[in-house]
C-alpha positions as CSV (number, residue, x, y, z in Angstrom):
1,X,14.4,-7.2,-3.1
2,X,14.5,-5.2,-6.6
3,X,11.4,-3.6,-7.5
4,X,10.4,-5.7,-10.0
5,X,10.3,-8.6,-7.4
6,X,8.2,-6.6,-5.0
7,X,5.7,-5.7,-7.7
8,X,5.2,-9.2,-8.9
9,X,5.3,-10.5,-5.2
10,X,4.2,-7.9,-2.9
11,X,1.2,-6.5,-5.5
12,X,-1.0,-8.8,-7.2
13,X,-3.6,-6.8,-8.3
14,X,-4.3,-3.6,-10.5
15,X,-6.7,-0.6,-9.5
16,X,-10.4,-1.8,-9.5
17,X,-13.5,-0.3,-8.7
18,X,-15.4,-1.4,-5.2
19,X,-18.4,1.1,-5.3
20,X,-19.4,3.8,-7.6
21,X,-17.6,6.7,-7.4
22,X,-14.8,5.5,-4.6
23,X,-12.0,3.7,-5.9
24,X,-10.2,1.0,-4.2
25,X,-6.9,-0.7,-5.0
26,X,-6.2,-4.6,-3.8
27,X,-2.9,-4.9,-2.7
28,X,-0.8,-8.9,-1.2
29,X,1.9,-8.4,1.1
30,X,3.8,-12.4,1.1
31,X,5.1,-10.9,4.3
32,X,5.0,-8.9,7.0
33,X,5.1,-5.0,6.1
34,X,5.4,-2.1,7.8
35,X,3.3,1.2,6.3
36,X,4.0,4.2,8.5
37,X,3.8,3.2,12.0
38,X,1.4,0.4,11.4
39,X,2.8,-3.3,11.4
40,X,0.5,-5.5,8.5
41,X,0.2,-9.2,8.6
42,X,0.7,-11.0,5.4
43,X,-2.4,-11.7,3.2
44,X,-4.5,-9.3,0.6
45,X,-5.9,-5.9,1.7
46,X,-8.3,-3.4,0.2
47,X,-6.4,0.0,-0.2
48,X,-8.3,3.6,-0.2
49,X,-6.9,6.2,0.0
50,X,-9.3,9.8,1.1
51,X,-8.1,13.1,2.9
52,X,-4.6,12.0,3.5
53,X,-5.3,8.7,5.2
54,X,-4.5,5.7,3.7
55,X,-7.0,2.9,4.7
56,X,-6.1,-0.9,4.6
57,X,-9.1,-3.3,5.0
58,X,-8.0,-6.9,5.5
59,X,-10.3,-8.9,2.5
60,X,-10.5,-12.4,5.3
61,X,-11.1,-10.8,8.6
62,X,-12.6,-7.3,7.2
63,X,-10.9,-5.3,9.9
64,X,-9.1,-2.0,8.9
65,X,-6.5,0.2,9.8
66,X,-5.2,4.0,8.3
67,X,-2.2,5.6,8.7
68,X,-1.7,9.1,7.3
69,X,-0.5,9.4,3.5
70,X,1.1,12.7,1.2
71,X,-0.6,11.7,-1.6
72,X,1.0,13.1,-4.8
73,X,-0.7,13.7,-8.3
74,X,1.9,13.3,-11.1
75,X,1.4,14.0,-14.9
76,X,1.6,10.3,-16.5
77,X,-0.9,7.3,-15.7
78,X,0.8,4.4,-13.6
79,X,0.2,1.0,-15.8
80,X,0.1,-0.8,-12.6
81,X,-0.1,-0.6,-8.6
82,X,3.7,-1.2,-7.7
83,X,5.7,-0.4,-4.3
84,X,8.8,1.6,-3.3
85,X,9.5,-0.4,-0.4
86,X,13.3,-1.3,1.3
87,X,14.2,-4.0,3.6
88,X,14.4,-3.5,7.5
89,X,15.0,-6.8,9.1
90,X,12.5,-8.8,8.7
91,X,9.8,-6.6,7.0
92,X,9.3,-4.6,4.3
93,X,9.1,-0.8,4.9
94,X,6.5,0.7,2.0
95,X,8.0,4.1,1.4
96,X,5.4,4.5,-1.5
97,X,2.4,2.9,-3.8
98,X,1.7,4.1,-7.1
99,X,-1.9,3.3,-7.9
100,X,-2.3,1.6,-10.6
101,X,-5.1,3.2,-13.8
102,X,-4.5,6.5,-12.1
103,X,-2.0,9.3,-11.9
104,X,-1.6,8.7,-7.8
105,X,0.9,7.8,-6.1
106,X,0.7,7.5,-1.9
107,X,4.0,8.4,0.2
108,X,4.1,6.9,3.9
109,X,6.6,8.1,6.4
110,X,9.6,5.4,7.1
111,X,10.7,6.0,10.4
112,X,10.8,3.6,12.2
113,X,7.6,2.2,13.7
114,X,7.0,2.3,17.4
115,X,7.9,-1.6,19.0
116,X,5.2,-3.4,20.4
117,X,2.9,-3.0,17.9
């Protein structure tokens, strides 16, 4: 998938606010997507990201999971959320998100995550 594709399909959403002072991003994966080790159903999740952990919150069933995150600080605003992510069989493997409205972007590790989960 280009990068253009997986920003239109795999990112619906720009950064928003969810609470004063703590920013959350909403993110759609159409499929299944692999972020670190953890394995993500399809649907829309709440991103935050705090102390180098990266915390998805599924919006239906509220239920979250973290994985750890290098978050990097570059000089230029991102316009939008987007992902750096490659193909691996059936997945997607999210190297990367750059956060839309804010100068962060969030690097995962993308070896290969443990079977069985």
């Amino acid at each position: 998938m280009t990068k253009k594709t997986l920003l239109l399909v795999g990112f619906v959403s720009a950064c928003s606010l969810a609470l004063a002072g703590t920013k959350s991003y909403n993110v759609v994966f159409d499929q299944q997507a692999v972020v670190g080790t953890l394995q993500l159903a399809p649907g829309e999740y709440r991103l935050k990201v705090e102390n180098g952990t990266a915390t998805f919150t599924d919006v239906r069933t509220s239920k979250s999971v973290t994985a750890p995150a290098k978050v990097e600080t570059v000089t230029t605003k991102f316009a939008h959320t987007a992902v750096d992510a490659f193909r691996e069989g059936k997945t997607d493997r999210v190297a990367a998100i750059q956060l839309g409205g804010s100068t962060t972007k969030v690097e995962f590790s993308t070896e290969a995550a443990q079977s069985g989960m």
